[in-house]
C-alpha positions as CSV (number, residue, x, y, z in Angstrom):
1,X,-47.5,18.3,-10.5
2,X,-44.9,18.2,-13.0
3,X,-42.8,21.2,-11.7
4,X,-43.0,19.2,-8.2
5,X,-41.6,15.9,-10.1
6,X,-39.0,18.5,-11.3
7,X,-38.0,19.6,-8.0
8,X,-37.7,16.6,-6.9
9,X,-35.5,14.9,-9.8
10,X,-33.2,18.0,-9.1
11,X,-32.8,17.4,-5.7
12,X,-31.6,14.2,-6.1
13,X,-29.3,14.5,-8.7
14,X,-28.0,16.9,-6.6
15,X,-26.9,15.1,-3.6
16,X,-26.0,12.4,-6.0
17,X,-23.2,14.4,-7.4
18,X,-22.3,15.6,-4.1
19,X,-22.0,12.4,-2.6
20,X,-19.9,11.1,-5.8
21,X,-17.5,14.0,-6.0
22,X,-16.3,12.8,-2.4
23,X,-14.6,9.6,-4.0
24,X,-12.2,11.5,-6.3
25,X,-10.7,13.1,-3.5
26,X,-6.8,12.9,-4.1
27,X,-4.2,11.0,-1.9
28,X,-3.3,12.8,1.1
29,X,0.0,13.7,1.4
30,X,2.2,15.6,3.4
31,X,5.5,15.1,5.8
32,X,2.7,15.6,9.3
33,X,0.2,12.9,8.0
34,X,2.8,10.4,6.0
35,X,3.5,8.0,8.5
36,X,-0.2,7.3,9.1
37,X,-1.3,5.3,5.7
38,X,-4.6,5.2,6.9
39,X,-5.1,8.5,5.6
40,X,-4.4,7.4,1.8
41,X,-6.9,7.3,-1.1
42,X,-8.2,3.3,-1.0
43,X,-8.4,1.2,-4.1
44,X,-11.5,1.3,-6.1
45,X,-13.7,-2.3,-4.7
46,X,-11.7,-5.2,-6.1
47,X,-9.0,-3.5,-7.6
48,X,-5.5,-4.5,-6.1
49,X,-3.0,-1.9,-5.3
50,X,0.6,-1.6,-4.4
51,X,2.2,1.7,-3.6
52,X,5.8,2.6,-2.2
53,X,8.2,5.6,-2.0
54,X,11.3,5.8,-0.9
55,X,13.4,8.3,1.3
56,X,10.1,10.3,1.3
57,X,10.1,11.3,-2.4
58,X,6.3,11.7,-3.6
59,X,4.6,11.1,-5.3
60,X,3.8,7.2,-4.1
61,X,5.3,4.6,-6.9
62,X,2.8,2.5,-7.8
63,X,3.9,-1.4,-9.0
64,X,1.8,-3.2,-11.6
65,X,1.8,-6.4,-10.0
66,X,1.4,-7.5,-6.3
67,X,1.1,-10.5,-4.5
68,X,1.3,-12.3,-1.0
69,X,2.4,-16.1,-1.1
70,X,0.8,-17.9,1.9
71,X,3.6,-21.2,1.6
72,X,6.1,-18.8,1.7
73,X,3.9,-15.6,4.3
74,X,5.8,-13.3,1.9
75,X,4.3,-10.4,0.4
76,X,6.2,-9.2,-3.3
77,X,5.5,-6.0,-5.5
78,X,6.9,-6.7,-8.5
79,X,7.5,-4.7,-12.3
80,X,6.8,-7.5,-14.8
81,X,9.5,-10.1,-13.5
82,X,12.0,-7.4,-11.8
83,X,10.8,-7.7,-8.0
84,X,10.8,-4.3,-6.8
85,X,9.5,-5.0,-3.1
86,X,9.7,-8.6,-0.9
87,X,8.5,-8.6,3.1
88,X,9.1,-12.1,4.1
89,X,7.1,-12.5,7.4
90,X,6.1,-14.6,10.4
91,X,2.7,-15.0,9.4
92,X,0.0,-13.3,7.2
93,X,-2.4,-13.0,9.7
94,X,-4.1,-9.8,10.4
95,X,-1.8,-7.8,12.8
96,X,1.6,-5.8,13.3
97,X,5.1,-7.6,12.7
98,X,8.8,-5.7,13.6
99,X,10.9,-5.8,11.0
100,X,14.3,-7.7,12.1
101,X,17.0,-9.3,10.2
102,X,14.9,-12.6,12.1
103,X,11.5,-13.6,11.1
104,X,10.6,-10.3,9.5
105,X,12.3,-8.7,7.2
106,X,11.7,-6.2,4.2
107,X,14.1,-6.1,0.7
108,X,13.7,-3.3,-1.7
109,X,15.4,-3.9,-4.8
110,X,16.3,-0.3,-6.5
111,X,15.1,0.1,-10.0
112,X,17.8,2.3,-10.9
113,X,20.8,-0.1,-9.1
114,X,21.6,-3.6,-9.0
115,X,22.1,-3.6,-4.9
116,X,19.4,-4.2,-2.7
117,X,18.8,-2.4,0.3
118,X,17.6,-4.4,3.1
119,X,15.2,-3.1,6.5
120,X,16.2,-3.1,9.5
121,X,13.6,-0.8,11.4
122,X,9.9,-0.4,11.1
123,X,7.0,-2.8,10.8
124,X,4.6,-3.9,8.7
125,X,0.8,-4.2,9.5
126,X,-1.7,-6.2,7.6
127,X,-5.1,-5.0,8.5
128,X,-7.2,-7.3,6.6
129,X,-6.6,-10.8,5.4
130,X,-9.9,-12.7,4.4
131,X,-7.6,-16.3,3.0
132,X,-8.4,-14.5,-0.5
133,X,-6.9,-11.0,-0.4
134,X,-4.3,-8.7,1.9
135,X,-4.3,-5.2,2.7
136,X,-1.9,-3.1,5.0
137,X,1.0,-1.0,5.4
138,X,4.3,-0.7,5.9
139,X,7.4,2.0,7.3
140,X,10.6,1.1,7.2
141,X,13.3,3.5,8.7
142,X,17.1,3.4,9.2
143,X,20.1,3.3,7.4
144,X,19.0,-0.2,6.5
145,X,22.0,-3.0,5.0
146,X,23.2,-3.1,1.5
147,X,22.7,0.6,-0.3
148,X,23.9,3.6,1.2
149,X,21.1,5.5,-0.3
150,X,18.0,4.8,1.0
151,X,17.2,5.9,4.7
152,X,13.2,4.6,4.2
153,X,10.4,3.0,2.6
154,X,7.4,3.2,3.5
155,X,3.7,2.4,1.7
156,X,0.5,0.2,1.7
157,X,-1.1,-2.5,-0.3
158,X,-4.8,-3.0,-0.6
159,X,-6.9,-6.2,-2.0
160,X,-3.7,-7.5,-3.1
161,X,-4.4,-11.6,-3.9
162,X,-3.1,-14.4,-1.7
163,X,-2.2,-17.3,-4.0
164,X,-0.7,-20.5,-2.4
């Protein structure tokens, strides 16, 4: 009986640890897979997350603080109060938007330089909005507006609140 009860207890500690190690599984990352964000780590339940790169430097840059404005349907990514990342668009609705110089639009601020560098190409598509929290993703190509050095920028946000 006991060496049954044994058996048993090892089993499922077994497929336990099995089933656990899955979730530390590390971003996936590579220039054939980059442009599809759906194949990126999610956040841990709860937990919001912002990450970017630019001009396809990796690893992802992750920003500390992330939020979407519904008065305003912007999304910002911002490093204490420097804002690193602001997508002003259309709506917040769950969907794809085109990133124009209209409507839509996308402004990364450069940590390292005082000129912004403005999108002209790409889009940005929420996946889930639930009034309380905002996922997605986002690629931005071209030689953009503003700095010269930055040909892209592309990332994905997930859980990130919606305050009003």
């Amino acid at each position: 009986m006991k060496t049954k009860i044994l058996k048993s207890v090892a089993i499922v500690l077994f497929m336990n640890i099995g089933l656990f190690s899955c979730s530390s599984d590390s971003v996936i990352d590579n220039e054939e897979n980059s442009n599809n964000t759906n194949h990126l780590k999610p956040a841990p339940p709860g937990l919001p997350e912002f990450y970017y790169r630019h001009n396809g430097v990796t690893p992802y840059t992750s920003v500390p603080d992330a939020f979407a404005s519904s008065s305003s349907s912007a999304i910002y990514a911002m490093d204490g109060s420097f804002n690193v990342i602001k997508i002003p668009l259309s709506s917040l609705a769950v969907g794809s938007y085109h990133i124009n110089i209209g409507s839509n639009y996308f402004t990364y601020m450069l940590p390292t330089n005082i000129n912004n560098w403005n999108g002209i190409q790409g889009s940005v598509k929420i996946t889930q909005n639930d009034s309380y929290l905002i996922s997605g993703n986002f690629k931005i190509t071209g030689n953009g507006i503003g700095f010269t050095g930055v040909t892209s920028v592309n990332g994905y946000f997930n859980s990130v609140p919606i305050l009003p």
